[in-house]
SERO-4910 file (N, C-alpha, C, O; in steps of 0.05 Angstrom, whole numbers):
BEGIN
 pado doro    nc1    nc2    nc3   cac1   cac2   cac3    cc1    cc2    cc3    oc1    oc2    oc3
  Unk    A   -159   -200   -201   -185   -201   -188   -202   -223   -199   -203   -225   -223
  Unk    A   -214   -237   -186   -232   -272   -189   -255   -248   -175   -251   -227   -162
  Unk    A   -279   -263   -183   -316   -260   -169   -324   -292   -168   -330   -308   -187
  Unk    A   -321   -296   -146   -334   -325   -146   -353   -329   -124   -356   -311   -108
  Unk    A   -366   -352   -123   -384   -355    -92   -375   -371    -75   -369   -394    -84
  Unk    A   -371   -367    -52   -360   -382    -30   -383   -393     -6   -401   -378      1
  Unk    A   -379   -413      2   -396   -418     24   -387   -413     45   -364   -415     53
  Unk    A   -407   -405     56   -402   -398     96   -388   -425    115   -386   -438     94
  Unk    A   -385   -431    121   -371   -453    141   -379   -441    169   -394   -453    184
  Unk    A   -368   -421    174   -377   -409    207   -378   -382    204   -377   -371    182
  Unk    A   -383   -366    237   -395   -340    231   -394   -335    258   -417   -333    266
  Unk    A   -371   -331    282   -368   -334    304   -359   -312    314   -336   -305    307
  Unk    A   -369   -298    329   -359   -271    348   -333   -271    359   -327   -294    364
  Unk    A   -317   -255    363   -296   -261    378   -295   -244    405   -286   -252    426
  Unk    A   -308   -217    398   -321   -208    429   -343   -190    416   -348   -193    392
  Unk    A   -355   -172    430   -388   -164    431   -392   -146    401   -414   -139    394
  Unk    A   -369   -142    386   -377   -119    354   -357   -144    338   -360   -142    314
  Unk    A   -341   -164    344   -324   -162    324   -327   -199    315   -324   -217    332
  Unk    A   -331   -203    291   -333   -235    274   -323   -247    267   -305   -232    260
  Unk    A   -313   -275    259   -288   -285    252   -316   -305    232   -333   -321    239
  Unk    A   -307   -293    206   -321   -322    190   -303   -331    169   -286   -317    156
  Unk    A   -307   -354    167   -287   -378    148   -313   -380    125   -337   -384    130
  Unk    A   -300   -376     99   -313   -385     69   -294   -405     57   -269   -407     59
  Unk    A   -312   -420     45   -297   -431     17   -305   -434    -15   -328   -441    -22
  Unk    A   -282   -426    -32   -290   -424    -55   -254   -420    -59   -234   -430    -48
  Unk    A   -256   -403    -79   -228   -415   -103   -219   -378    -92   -230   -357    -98
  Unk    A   -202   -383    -79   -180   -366    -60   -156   -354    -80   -147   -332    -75
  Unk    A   -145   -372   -108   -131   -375   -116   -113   -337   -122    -90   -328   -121
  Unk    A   -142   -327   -126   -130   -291   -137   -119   -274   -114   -114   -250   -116
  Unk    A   -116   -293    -84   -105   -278    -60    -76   -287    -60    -70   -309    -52
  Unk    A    -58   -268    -70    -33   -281    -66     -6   -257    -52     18   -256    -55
  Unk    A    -24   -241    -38    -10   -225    -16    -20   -220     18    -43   -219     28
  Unk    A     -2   -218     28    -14   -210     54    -25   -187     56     -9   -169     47
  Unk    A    -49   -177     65    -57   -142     65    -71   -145     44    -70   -122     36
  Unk    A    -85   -159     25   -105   -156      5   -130   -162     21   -134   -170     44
  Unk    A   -143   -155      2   -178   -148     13   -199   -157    -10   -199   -152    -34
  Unk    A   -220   -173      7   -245   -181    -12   -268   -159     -9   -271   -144     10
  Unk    A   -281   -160    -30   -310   -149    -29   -337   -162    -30   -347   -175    -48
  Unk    A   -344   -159    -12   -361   -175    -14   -402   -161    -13   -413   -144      1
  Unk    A   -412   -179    -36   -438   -174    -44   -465   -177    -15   -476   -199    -10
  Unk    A   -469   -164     -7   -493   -165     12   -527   -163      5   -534   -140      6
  Unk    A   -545   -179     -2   -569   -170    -16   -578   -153     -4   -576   -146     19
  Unk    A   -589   -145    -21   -612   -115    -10   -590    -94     -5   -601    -74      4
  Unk    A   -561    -90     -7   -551    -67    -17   -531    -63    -38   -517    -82    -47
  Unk    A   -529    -30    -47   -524    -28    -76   -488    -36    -74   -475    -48    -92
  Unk    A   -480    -25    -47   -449    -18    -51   -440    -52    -38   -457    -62    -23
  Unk    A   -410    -72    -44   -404    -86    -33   -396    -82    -14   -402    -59     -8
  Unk    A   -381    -95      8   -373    -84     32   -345    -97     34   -343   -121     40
  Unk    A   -319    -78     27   -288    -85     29   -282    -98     59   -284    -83     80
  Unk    A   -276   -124     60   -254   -133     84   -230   -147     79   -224   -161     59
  Unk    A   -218   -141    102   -185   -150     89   -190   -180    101   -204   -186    120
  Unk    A   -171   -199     83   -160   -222     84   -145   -229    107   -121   -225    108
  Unk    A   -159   -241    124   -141   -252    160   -127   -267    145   -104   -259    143
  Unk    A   -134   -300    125   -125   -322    120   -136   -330    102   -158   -323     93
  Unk    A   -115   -354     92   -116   -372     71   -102   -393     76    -78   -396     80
  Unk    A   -127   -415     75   -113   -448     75   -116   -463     56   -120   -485     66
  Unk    A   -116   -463     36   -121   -476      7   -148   -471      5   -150   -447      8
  Unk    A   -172   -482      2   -199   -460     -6   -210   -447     18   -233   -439     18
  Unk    A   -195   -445     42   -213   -436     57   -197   -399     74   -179   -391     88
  Unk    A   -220   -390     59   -221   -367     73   -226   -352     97   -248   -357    106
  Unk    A   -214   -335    110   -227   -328    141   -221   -301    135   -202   -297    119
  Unk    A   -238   -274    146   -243   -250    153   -245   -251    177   -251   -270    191
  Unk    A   -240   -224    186   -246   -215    211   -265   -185    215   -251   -165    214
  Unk    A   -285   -181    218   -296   -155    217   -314   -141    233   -332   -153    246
  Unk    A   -310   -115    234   -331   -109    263   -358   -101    244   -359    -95    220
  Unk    A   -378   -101    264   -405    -93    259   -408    -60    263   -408    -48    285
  Unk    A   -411    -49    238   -401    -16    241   -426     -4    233   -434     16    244
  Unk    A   -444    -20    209   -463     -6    192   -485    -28    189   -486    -47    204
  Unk    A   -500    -22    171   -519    -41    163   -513    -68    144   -531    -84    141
  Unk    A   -488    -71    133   -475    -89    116   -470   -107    138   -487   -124    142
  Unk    A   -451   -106    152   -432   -115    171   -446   -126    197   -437   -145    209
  Unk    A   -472   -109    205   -500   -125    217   -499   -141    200   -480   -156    204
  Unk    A   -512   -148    179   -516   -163    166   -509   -191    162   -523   -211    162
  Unk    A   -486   -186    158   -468   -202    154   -462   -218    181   -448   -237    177
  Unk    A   -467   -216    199   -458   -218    225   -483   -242    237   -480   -259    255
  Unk    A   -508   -238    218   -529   -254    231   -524   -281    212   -535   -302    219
  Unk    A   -506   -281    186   -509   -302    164   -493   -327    181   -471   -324    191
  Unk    A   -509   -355    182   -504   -380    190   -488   -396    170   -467   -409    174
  Unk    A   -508   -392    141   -498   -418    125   -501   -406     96   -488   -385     94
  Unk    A   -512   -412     78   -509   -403     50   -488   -390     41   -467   -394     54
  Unk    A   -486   -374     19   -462   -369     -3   -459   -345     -5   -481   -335      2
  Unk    A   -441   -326    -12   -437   -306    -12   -419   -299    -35   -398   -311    -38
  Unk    A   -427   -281    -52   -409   -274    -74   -392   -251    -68   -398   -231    -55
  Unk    A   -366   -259    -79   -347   -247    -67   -323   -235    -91   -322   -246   -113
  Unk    A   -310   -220    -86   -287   -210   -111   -267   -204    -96   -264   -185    -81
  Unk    A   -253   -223   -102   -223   -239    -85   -196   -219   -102   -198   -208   -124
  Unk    A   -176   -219    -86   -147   -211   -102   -148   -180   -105   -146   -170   -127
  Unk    A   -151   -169    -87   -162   -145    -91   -138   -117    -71   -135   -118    -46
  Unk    A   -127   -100    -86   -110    -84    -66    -84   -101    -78    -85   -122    -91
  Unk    A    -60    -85    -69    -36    -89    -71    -18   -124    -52     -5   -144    -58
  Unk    A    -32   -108    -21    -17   -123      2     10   -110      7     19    -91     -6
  Unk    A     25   -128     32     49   -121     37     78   -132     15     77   -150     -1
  Unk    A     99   -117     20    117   -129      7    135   -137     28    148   -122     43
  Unk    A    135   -166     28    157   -180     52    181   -182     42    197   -192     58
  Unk    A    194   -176     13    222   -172      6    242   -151     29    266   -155     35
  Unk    A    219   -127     37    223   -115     56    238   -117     85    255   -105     99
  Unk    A    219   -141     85    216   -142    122    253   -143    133    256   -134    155
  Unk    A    273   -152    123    293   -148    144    296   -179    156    286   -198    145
  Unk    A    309   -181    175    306   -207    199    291   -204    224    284   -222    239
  Unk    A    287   -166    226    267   -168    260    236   -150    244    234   -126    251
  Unk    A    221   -157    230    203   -142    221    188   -139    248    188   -157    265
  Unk    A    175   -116    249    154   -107    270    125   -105    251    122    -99    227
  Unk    A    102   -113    274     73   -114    254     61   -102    278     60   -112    300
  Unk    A     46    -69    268     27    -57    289      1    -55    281     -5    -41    262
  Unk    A    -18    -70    298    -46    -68    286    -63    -58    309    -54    -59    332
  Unk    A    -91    -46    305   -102    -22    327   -131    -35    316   -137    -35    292
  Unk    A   -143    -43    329   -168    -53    323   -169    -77    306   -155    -98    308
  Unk    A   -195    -69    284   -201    -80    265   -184    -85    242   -186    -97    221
  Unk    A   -158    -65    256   -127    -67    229   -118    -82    235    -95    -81    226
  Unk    A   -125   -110    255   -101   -131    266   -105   -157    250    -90   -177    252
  Unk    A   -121   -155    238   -128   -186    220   -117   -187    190   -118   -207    176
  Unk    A   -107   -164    185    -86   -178    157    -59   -179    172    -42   -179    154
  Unk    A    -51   -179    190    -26   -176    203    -23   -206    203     -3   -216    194
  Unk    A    -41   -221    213    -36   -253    209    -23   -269    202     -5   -283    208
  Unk    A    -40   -262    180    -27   -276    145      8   -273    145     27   -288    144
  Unk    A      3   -240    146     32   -235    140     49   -239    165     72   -232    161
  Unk    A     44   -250    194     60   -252    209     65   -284    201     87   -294    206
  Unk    A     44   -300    188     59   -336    185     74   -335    161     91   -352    157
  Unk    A     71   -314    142     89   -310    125    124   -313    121    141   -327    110
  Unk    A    117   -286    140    141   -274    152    156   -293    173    180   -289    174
  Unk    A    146   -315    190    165   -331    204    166   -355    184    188   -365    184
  Unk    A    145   -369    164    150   -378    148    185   -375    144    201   -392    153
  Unk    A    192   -347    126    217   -345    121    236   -340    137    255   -325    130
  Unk    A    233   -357    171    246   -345    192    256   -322    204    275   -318    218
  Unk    A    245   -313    198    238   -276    200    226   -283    242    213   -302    252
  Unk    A    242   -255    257    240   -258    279    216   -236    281    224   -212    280
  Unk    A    192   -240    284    170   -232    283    152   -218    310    140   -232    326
  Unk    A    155   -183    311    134   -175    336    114   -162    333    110   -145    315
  Unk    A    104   -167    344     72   -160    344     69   -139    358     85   -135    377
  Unk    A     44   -116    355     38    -97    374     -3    -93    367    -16    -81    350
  Unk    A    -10   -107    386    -41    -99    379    -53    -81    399    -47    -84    423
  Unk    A    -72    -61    391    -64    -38    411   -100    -46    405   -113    -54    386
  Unk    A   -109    -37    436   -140    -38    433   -155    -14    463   -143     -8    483
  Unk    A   -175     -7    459   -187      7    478   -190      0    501   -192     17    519
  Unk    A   -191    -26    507   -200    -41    531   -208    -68    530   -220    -78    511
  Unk    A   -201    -81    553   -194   -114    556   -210   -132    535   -202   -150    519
  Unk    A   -240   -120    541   -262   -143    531   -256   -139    503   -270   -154    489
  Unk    A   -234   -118    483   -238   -119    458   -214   -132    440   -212   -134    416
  Unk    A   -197   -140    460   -174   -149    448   -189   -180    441   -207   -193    451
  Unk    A   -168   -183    418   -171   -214    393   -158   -222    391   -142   -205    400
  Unk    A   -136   -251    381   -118   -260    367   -104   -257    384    -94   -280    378
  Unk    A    -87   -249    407    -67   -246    420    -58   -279    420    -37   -282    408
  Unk    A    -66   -298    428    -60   -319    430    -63   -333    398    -52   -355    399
  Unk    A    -71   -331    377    -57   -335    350    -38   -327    341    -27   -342    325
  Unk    A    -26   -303    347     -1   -297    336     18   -302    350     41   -297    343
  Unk    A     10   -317    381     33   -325    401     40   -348    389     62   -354    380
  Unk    A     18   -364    389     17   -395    372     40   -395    342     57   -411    334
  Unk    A     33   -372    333     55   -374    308     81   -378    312     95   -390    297
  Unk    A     92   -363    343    114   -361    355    129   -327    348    152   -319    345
  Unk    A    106   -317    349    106   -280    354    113   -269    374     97   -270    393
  Unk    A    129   -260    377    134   -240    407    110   -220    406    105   -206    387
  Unk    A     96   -220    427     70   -201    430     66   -181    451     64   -183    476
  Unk    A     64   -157    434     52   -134    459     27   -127    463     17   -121    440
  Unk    A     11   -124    479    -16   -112    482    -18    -91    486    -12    -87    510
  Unk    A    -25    -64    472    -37    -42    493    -65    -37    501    -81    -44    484
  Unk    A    -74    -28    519    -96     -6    515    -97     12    533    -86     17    554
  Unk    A   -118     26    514   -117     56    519   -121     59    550   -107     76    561
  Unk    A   -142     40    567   -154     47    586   -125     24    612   -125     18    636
  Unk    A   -114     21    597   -101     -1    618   -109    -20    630   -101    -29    651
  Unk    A   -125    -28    615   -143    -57    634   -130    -79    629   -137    -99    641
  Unk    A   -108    -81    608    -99   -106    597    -74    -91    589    -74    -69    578
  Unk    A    -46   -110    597    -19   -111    576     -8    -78    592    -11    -68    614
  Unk    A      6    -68    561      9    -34    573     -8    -14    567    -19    -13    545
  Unk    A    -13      3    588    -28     13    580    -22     40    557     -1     53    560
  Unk    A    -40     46    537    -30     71    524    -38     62    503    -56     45    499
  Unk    A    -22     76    483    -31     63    447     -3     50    443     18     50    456
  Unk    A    -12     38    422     14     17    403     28     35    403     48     21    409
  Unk    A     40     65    400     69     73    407     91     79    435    114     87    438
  Unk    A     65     67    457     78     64    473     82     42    487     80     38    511
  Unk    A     91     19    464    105     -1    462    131     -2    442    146    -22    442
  Unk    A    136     16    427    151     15    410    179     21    421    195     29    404
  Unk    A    190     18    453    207     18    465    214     -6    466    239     -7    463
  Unk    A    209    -20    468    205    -48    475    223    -65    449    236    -86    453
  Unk    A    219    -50    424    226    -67    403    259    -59    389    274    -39    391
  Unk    A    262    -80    376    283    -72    359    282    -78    327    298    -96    320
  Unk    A    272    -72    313    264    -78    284    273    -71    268    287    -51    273
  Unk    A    274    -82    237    286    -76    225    262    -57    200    271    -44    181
  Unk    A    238    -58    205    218    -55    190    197    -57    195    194    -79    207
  Unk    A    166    -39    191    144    -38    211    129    -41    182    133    -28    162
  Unk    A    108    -65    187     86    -65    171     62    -62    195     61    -73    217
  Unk    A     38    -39    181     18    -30    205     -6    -26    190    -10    -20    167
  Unk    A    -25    -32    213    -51    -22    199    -76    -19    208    -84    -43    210
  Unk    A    -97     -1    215   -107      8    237   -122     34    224   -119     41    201
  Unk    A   -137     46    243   -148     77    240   -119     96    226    -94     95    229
  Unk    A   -138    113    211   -113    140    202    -99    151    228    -75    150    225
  Unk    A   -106    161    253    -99    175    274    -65    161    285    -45    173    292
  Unk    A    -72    135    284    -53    109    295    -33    107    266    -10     98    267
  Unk    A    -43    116    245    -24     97    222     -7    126    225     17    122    230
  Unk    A    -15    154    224      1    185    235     24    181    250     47    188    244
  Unk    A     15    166    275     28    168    300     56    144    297     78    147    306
  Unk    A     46    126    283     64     97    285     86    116    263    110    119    265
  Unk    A     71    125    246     89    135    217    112    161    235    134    163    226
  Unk    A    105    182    262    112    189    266    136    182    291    155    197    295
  Unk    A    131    158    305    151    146    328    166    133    318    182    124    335
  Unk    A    172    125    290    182    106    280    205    119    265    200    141    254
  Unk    A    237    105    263    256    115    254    266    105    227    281    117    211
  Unk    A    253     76    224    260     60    209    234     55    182    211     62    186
  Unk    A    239     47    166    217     51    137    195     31    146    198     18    166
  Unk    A    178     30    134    149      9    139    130     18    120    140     36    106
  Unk    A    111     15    114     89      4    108     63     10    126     58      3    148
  Unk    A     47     27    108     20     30    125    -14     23    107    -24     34     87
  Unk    A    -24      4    122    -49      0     98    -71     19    115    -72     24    139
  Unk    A    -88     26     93   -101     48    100   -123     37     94   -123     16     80
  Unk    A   -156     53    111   -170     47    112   -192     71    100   -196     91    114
  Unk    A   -206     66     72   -218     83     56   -250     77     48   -255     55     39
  Unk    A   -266     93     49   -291     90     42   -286     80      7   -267     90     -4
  Unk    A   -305     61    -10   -302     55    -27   -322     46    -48   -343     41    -35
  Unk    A   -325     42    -67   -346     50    -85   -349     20   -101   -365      1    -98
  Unk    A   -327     23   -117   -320     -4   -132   -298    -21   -124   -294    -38   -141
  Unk    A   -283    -22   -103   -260    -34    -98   -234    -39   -118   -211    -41   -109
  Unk    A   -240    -40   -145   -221    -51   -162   -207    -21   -174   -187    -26   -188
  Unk    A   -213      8   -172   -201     19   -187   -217     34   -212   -206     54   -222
  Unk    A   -236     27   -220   -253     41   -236   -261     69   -233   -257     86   -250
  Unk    A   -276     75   -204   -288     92   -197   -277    115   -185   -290    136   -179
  Unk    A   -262    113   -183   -232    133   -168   -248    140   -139   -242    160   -126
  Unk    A   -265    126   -134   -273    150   -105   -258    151    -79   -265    165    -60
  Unk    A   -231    129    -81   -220    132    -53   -189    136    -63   -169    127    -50
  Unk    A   -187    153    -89   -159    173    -91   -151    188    -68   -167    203    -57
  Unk    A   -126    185    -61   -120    206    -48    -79    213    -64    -70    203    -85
  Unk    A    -64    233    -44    -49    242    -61    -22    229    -45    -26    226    -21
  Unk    A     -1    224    -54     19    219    -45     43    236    -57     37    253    -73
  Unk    A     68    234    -50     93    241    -62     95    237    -92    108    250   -108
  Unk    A     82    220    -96     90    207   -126     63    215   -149     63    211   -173
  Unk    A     46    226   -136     22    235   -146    -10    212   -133     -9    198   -112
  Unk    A    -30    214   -147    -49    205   -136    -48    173   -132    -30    160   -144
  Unk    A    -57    165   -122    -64    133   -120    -86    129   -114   -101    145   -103
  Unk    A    -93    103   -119   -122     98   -111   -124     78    -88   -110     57    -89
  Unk    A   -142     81    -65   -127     62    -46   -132     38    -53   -113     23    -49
  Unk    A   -160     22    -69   -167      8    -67   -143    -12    -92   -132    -32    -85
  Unk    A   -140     -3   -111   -124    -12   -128    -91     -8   -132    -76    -28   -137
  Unk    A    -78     22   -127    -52     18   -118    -39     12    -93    -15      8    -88
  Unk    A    -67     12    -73    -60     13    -43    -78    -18    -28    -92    -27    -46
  Unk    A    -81    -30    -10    -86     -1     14    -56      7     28    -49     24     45
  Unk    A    -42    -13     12     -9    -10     28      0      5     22      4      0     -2
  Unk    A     13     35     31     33     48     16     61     55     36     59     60     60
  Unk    A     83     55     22    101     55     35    108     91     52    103    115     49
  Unk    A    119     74     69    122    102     96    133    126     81    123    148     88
  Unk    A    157    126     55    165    148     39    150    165     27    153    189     25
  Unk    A    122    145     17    107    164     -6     76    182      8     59    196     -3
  Unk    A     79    174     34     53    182     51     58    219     49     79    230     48
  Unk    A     32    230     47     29    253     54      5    263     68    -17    267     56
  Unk    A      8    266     95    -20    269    116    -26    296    115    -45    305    127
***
């Protein structure tokens, strides 16, 4: 874990709740896909955890919706600096992935999928995508992870776009060797439950200190407790207990 300050570069909507902003500063303590920064907001006590879309040598990008008063916040910032505590969380393990890895993301869970989808074709890994969203105007990224050279599914719920339904009713469609996912608890249940083959689910936890100190986002697994922010948010499909 690094705390350094990064400058804003941009701060651009991608549709009517959700942000795409680029920082730079010294990136160096992010060296997994599925890790998460914290980041300092003035005028409140708690930081506000978002996962890591990207890394291009100092420049950082998040993706985040506007949920609370932080994330407002954050949403109106143009230019100045932001202190931040980088390298944070486990991430995925791509030793994993196989030759056909599958990546399912449901909202605001589709932006560490990125990273780890240029990763993952990086090591020519045959790479699919499943971003599952409520309705047309909220889907993101579909055309960045095509650009990577991703096979891509869309769902939503309402059918206005792609198939309609949730991300498991695309999981016909695929042939994988391994599912990294990440999304609402309801979706990470369901994926953990359609699925035959092992994966990976990052979870999404209210949090206090991010690094592990504070234990406030323990929860329990097969193997005993973990903490999401520090042994998780990734934990493997074996050790889950819902």
């Amino acid at each position: 874990m690094k705390q350094g300050i990064f400058k804003i570069l941009s701060n651009t909507p991608l549709n009517a709740s959700v942000y795409k902003m680029v920082l730079s500063g010294d990136t160096s303590a992010i060296t997994n896909p599925g890790q998460f920064v914290n980041i300092k907001i003035d005028g409140l006590f708690l930081r506000r955890p978002i996962s890591v879309n990207d890394v291009d040598g100092d420049k950082l990008t998040i993706i985040y919706k506007v949920v609370g008063k932080g994330t407002e916040i954050m949403s109106t910032l143009t230019d100045g600096v932001l202190d931040v505590l980088t390298g944070l969380g486990n991430g995925y393990d791509l030793s994993l992935a196989g030759d056909r890895p599958l990546l399912i993301g449901g909202g605001v869970g589709v932006p560490p999928l990125y990273m780890l989808a240029k990763k993952l074709i990086a090591k020519n890994k045959q790479v699919t995508v499943i971003l599952g969203f409520n309705t047309k105007d909220e889907i993101f990224y579909e055309d960045e992870f095509k650009a990577l050279g991703a096979k891509v599914f869309v769902t939503t719920v309402d059918g206005s776009y792609g198939i309609k339904g949730f991300v498991t009713d695309a999981l016909k469609d695929t042939d994988c060797t391994y599912f990294y996912t990440c999304g609402p608890e309801p979706m990470l249940k369901a994926v953990y439950n359609a699925t035959t083959i092992d994966g990976e689910c990052s979870f999404e936890e209210r949090m206090g200190c991010g690094f592990g100190a504070c234990m406030g986002c323990s929860c329990k697994t097969k193997y005993g407790n973990k903490r999401i922010c520090k042994d998780g948010p990734v934990l493997k499909k074996g050790e889950i207990i819902w």
